[in-house]
N, C-alpha and C positions, 0 to 999 in steps of 0.2 A: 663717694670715696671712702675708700676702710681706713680705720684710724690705725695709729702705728698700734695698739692691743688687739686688735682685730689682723690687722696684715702680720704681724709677725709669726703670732700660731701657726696661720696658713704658710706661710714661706717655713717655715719648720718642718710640717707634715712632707709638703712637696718636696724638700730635700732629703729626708727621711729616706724616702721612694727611690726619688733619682739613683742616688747616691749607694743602695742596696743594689746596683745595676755593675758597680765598679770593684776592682778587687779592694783586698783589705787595704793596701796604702794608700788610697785612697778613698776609705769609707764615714760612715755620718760622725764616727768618734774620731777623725781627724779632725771633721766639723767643728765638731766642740770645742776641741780643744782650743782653736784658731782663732772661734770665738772668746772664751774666756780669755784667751793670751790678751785678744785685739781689748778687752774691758781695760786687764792687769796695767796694761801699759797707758791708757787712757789715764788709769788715776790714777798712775804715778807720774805723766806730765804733768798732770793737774796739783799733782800732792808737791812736789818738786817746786816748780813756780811758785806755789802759793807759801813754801818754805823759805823760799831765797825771795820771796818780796818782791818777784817778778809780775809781769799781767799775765793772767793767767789766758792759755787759751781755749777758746771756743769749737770746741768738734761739738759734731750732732750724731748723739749715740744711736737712734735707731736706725743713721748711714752706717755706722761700723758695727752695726748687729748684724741688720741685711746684709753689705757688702762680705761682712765675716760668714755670715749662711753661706751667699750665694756665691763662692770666689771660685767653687771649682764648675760650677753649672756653665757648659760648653765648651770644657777642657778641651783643646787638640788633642789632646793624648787619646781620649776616649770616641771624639765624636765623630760622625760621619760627617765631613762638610759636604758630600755631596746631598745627605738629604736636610740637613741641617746649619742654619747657619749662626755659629758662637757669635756673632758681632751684635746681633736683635734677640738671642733666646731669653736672657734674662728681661729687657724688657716687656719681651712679648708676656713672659710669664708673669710681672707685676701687674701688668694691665689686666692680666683675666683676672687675678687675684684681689684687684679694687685699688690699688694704689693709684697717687697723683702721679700723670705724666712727666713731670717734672723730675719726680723721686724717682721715677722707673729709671731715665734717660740717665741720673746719676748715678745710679748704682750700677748701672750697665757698664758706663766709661769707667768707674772705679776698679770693676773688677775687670774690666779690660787689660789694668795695669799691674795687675798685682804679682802677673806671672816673671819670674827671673830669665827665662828664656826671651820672651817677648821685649822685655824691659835692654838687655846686651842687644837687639836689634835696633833699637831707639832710644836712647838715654834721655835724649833733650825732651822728647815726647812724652813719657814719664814724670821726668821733673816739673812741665807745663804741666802735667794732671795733677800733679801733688801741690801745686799753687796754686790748683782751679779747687782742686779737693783734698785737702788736708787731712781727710781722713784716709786717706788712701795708704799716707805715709805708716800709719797704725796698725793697716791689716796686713800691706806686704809683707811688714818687720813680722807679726804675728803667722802669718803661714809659712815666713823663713826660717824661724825659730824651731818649727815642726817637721823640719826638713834634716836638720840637725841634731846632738846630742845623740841619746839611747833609741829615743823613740824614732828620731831621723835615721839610727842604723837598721832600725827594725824595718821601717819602711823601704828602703832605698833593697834590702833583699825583698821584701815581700812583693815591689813590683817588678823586679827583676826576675821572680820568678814566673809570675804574672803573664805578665808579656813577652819573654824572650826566652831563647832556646840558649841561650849564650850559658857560661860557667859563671859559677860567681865572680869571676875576678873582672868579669865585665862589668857588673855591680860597684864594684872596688874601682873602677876605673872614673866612677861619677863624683869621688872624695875626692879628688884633684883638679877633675873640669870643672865644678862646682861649688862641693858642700865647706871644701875650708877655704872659699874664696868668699864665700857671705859677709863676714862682718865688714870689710868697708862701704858695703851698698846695702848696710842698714839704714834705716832715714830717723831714727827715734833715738834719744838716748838710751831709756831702757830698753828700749830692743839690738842695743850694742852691747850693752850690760848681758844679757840673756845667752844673745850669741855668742860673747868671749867666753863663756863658761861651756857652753853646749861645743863647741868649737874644741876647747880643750878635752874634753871626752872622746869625740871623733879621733883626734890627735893621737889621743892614748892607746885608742883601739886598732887604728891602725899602725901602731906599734907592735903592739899584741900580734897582730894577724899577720905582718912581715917575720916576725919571729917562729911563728908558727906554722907559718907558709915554708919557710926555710927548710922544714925537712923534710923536703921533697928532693932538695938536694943530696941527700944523702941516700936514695933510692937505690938499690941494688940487689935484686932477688938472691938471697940464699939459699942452699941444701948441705945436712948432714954429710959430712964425710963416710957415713954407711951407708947410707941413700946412693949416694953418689957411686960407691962398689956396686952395689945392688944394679944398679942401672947398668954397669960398665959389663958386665957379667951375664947380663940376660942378654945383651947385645951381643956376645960373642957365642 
């Protein structure tokens, strides 16, 4: 079995790869980012507890590194299920790469749950992962965060234009079904914290863009009152 200094390299390379396959809203520097977030909040529940004198809790950071690599590896959005199946890809892929069976089987159901789609399909089923694996609760908050804010607008066009033929306001239509409905189905406190602020940005913008969108109503082709002779006069 490869140790987590050994397994993690390798699950880095591999999603590297994967991940260069997908547009940019979904490329390896969203990766990162998901990752870092997933640390940031890590030790600020840990900084927190151990501030207020509480017991501190116990995650195991090389589930919320992996889980944080590998949360987009068998996205619906991208995969073919008919040659492929999201529900084994990620464990299949620990196992070639040397990990314990055990670690495969949990990071597979981890990031089973990480998605916000999937999660409005089964709520209760979610919450039972997040009691089974509490790290899970670390990395959603962290790829939700990334959903959101400046970085969340820049994405939310760039896979819209991506994938669909639609105009932007089909884009704009996902702030509503979605991105400022995030923060009560944070599971972390710092990833409430993160959201209310990233949340408030989207707010702003989409202020911005109704305002700006507005002058379309004002739309009405003009011509010169010369122009207008001009034209009257060749006609005749």
């Amino acid at each position: 079995m490869a140790t987590a200094a050994e397994l993690v390299p390798r699950v880095e390379e591999h999603v590297k790869k994967y991940m260069a396959n997908y547009d940019a809203s979904h490329d390896f520097a969203h990766v990162k980012r998901v990752v870092h977030r997933a640390h940031i909040i890590h030790d600020k529940i840990v900084a927190d507890a151990a501030e207020k004198d509480r017991p501190v809790p116990q995650y195991d950071m090389t589930t919320i590194t992996l889980s944080a690599l590998l949360h987009d590896v068998g996205d619906r959005k991208y995969v073919d299920v008919k040659k492929e199946d999201p529900k084994t890809m990620i464990t299949t892929l620990l196992l070639k790469l040397g990990a314990d069976p055990d670690l495969a089987s949990k990071i597979q159901a981890i990031c089973s749950g990480v998605s916000y789609h999937e999660e409005m399909k089964d709520v209760q089923h979610v919450r039972n992962l997040i009691d089974q694996y509490p790290e899970l609760a670390i990395v959603q908050d962290a790829d939700r965060i990334d959903s959101i804010g400046a970085i969340g607008i820049g994405r939310v066009f760039t896979y819209g234009g991506a994938k669909t033929l639609g105009s932007m306001f089909d884009s704009m239509d996902l702030f509503d079904r979605k991105l400022l409905k995030l923060v009560p189905h944070m599971k972390t406190e710092p990833g409430r914290e993160m959201a209310c602020e990233a949340t408030r940005r989207l707010e702003a913008f989409k202020d911005w863009w109704m305002e700006e969108v507005a002058i379309e109503d004002g739309y009405e082709p003009r011509i010169t009152e010369e122009a207008s002779l001009m034209v009257g006069e060749r006609d005749e």
